[in-house]
N, C-alpha and C positions, 0 to 999 in steps of 0.2 A: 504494500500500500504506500504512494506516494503520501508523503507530507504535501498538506497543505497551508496554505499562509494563514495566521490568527484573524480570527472573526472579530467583528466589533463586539464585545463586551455587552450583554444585558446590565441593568442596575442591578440584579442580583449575583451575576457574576462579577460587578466589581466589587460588592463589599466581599465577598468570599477571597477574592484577592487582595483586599485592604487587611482579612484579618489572618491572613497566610502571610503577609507583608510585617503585621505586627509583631505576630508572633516570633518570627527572623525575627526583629528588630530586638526584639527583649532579651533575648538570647547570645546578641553581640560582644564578644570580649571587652570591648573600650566599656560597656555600659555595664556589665556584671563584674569582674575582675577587678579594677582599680581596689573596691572597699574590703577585697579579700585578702590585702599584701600588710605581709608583718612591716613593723614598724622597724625604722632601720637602725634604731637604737637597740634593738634587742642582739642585731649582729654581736656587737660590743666587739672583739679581733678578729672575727672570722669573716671569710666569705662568701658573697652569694651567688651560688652555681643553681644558672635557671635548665633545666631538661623539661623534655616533653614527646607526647606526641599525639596524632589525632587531626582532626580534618581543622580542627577549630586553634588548633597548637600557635599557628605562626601568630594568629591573630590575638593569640593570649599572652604572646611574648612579646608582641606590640605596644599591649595595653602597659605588660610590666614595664616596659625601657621607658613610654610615655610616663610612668608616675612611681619611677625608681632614680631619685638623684645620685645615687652613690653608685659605688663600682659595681658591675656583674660580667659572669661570661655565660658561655652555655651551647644549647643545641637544643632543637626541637624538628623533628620530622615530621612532615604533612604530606597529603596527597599531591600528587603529580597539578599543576594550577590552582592550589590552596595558599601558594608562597604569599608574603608579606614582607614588605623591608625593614629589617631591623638594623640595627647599627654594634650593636654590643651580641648580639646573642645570635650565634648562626643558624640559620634554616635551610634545611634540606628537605627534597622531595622527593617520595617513592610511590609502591601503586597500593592501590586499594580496589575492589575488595582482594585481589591476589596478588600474595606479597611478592615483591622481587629483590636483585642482589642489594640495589638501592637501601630497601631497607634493613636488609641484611646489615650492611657497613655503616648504616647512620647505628643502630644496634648496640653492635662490637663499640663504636666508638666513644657510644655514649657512656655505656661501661668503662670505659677507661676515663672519660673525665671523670667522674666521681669516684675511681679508684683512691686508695691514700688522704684520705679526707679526715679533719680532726672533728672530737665534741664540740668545738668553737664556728663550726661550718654550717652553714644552713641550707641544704637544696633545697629550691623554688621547683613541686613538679608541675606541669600542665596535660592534664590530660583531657582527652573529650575523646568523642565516636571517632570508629576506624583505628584507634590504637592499634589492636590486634594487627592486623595486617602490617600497617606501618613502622612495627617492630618485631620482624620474626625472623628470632636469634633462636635457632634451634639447639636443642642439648645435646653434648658432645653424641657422638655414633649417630647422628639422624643430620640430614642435609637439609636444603633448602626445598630442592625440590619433591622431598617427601612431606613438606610441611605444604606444599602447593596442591599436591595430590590430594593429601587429605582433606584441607582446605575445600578444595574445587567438588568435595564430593558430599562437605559439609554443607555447602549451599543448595545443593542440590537435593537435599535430603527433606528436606522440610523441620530439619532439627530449630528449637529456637536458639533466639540468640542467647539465652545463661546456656543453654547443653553446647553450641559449638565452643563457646569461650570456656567450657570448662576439659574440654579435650584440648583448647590450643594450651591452657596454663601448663598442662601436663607435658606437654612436646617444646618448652618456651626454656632456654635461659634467662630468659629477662620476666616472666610474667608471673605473678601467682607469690607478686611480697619479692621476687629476688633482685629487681631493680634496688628495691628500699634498702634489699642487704647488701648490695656492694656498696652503697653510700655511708653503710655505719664506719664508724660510730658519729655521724655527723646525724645532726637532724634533719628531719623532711617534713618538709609542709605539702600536700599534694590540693590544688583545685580542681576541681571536677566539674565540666562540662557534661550531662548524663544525658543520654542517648540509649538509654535501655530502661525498660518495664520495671519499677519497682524502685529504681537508682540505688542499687544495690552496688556498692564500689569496688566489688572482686568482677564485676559482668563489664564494669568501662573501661576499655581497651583490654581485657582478662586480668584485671586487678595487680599491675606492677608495683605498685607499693604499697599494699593490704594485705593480711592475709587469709588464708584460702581454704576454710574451711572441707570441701572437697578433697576427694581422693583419685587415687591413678584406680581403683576399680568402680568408682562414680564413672569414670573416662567411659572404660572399657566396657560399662552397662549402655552408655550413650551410643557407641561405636556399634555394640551389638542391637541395639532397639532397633536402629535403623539400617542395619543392614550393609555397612559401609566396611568395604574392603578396606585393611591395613598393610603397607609393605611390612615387611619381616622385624625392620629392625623397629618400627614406631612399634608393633603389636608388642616386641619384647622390652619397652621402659617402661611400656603401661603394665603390664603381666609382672616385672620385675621388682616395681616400685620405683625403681632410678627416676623417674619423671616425677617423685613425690615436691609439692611444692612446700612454701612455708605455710606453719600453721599458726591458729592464734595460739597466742602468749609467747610468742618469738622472740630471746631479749634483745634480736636483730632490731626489732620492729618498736619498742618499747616508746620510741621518742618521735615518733612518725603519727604526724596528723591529716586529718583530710575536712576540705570544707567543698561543699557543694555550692557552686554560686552559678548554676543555672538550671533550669529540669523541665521536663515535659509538663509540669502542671503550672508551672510561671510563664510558659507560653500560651497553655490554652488559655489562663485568667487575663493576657492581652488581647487576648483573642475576643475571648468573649467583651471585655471590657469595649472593643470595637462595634461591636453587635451591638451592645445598648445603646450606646450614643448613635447610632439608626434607626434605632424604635423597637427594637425584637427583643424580646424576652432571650438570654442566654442560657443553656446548661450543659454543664462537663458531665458527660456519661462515665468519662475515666478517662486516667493518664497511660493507661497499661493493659490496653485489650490487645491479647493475641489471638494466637490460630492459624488456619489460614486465611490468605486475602479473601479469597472470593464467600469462603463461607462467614467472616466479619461483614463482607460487603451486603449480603444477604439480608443479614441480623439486621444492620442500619436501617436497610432499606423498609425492612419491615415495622422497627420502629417509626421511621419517621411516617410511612403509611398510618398507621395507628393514631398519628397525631394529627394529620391531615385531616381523616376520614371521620376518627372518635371523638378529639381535642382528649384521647389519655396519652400515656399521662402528664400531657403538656399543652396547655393551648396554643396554638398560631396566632400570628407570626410569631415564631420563633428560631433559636438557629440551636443543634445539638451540636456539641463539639466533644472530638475524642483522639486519645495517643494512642500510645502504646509501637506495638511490633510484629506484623502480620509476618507470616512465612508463605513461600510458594514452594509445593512441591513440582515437579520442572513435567509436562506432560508433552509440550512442543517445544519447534524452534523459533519460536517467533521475539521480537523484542520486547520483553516486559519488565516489569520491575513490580514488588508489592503493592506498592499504593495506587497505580494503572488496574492491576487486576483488582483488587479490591473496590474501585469504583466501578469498572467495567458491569463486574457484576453485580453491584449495586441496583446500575443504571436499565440491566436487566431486568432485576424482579421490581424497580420501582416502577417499569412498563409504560415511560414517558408521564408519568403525573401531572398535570400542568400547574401545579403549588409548590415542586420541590427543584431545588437546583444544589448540586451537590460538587467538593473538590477534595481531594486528596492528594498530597503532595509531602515528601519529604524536607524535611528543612534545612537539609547540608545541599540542595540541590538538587543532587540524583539519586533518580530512583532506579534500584537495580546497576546497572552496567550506563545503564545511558545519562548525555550530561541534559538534561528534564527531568525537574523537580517531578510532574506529576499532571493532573490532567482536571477539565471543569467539566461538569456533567447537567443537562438540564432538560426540560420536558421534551422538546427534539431531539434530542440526541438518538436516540435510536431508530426515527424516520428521516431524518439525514443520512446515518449510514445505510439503509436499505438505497433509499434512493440512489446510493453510488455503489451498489449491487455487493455492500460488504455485511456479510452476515456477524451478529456480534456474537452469536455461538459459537460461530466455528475461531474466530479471533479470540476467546477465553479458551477452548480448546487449546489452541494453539500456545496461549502464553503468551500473544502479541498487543496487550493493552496499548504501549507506545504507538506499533503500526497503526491499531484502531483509533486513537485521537489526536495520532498526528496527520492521519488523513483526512481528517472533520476540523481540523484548525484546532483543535483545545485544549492541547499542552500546554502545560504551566512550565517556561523557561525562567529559571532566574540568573543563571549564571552561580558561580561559586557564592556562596551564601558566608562562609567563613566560620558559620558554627555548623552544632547538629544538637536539636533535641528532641532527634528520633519522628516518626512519621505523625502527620498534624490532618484531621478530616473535620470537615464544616459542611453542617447537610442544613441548607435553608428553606423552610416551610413559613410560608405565605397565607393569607386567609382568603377563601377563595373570590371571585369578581361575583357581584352579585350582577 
């Protein structure tokens, strides 16, 4: 399916896009970060060494250099066109979602700056969404490219995001608290950009300086649920134990903090807070719905029916907003990404409603593999795509949410967004014309 060029906007598809705009925006490093940096009195002789990594990394090493007068050095690793200029603190770029040698050696390197560090030393971490990938330093006897392999088959699994990130802790030099222990005996403060269900700080980026409750046969259960072929040597550190990460009460870990200064439910309440000030009643259904896309998409659609048709349990106009972390298990070859299919099929069983207009889109930008955020959905949409002879059954079959709304113009483009806090949906219900 060809792309086609963006449509003019309804009034309900721009607020839907003012409160996907918002949400980014609250989520921004320059506007979360600043209030979460120690005070530089606390240094007292030591130094501050900033690390990181994550889609949202450069832009939190921005915000540090912008509102840190005194001396730092550092390293943070982002995705491939995530870069930001810093002046003191290096940024490097590697890939995501499949890691490469890139960040393989930002990794290795990173470990070696905070080698040799005294209790007078402070590391600045930063981490947000996409860690994982961005730092995979695999443990001694496993390479890169069996961490690719498994990777590549963990996406494809429909595993969610805590069960893949808790097989990558186990396959990770650097994840699962062992970042935090090569920096002892110095302290670590870590911020957290959170881009997973729950903001649970061992699942962002697979918890490099936390520790890890989990075990290497939690992995091995993961690995077996789904059916997911091991090379020889990753099956024998899981089976082994060698892949065991740190656990709590680690006196590695004892001096290591964590502040969260952004999260999927500070985005929906911008969100929502955008919705009011247009007249609609707001409501957060949750920060942390998973499953899969289409069967989520489903749920939605059927709630917001219910509100449309019933006024339960909400009256119209109103707008439902929800997070969380859909999974696709892969059935075609088509271009998708979660938040496409999860609308797609939304847009499905909502069966053209003429009250509801609906968007989903992720908020680091891209959804799946492709660089589109996500896509706008509304009473047309699926006599539109008939009329250009595309069925939207066989395109969720397929897996091809992107090919299906970028043919009908309704891909949400943002370009690199700079944060991530995880996938953002906004279903608008209207009261009907009398």
């Amino acid at each position: 399916m060809k792309p086609a060029s963006p449509r003019s906007a309804s009034p309900q598809e721009a607020l839907l896009r003012r409160m996907f705009d918002a949400a980014i925006a609250s989520a921004q490093p320059a506007v979360c970060v600043p209030k979460h940096l120690p005070r530089a009195q606390s240094l007292g002789e030591g130094r501050l060494i900033v690390i990181g990594a994550g889609k949202a990394s450069a832009a939190m090493a921005r915000a540090v250099e912008d509102h840190w007068a005194g001396p730092l050095s550092g390293l943070v690793v982002t995705r491939y066109g995530y870069g930001v200029a810093c002046q003191r603190i290096e940024i490097a770029e590697a890939a995501h979602p499949v890691p490469d040698s890139a960040g393989l050696q930002a990794a290795q390197r990173m470990l070696g700056l905070v080698s040799g560090l005294t209790a007078e030393d402070l590391v600045l971490c930063l981490i947000s969404g996409g860690g994982s990938s961005l730092l995979p330093l695999p443990l001694p006897g496993l390479t890169l490219a069996m961490k690719q392999e498994v990777g590549r088959a963990l996406l494809k699994s429909g595993a969610t995001i805590s069960e893949m990130n808790c097989v990558r802790r186990h396959l990770s030099a650097i994840k699962g608290g062992r970042l935090a222990a090569a920096c002892y005996p110095a302290r670590v403060l870590t911020l957290l950009i959170s881009d997973v269900p729950g903001d649970l700080p061992i699942d962002i980026a697979s918890g490099p300086t936390v520790a890890d409750p989990t075990t290497c046969a939690d992995a091995l259960d993961i690995v077996c649920r789904y059916g997911i072929e091991l090379p020889a040597a990753v099956r024998d550190v899981l089976e082994s134990g060698r892949g065991e990460s740190l656990k709590p009460g680690d006196a590695r870990l004892a001096d290591c903090q964590v502040r969260m200064v952004a999260t999927p439910q500070m985005a929906l309440e911008a969100a929502a807070a955008v919705a009011r000030q247009a007249g609609y009643a707001a409501h957060i259904l949750g920060d942390a719905l998973e499953g899969e896309a289409r069967d989520v998409g489903k749920v939605l659609a059927g709630m917001a029916l219910q509100v449309a048709k019933r006024k339960q349990p909400f009256a119209a106009p109103c707008v439902l907003l929800s997070g969380g972390e859909t999974t696709v298990t892969l059935r075609g070859n088509g271009k998708g990404g979660r938040n496409v299919e999860c609308l797609l099929s939304m847009a499905r069983a909502l069966g053209g409603h003429p009250d509801i207009h609906a968007l989903a889109g992720d908020t680091d930008g891209v959804d799946g593999q492709e660089e589109i955020a996500g896509a706008v959905c509304g009473p047309d949409t699926l006599q539109r795509a008939f009329a250009q002879g595309i069925n939207p059954a066989q395109a969720l079959d397929k897996n091809d949410g992107h090919g299906f709304f970028g043919a009908l113009g309704d891909s949400v483009v943002t370009g690199p967004t700079l944060t991530n806090v995880n996938d953002f949906r906004a279903i608008v219900i209207d009261t009907p014309i009398a």
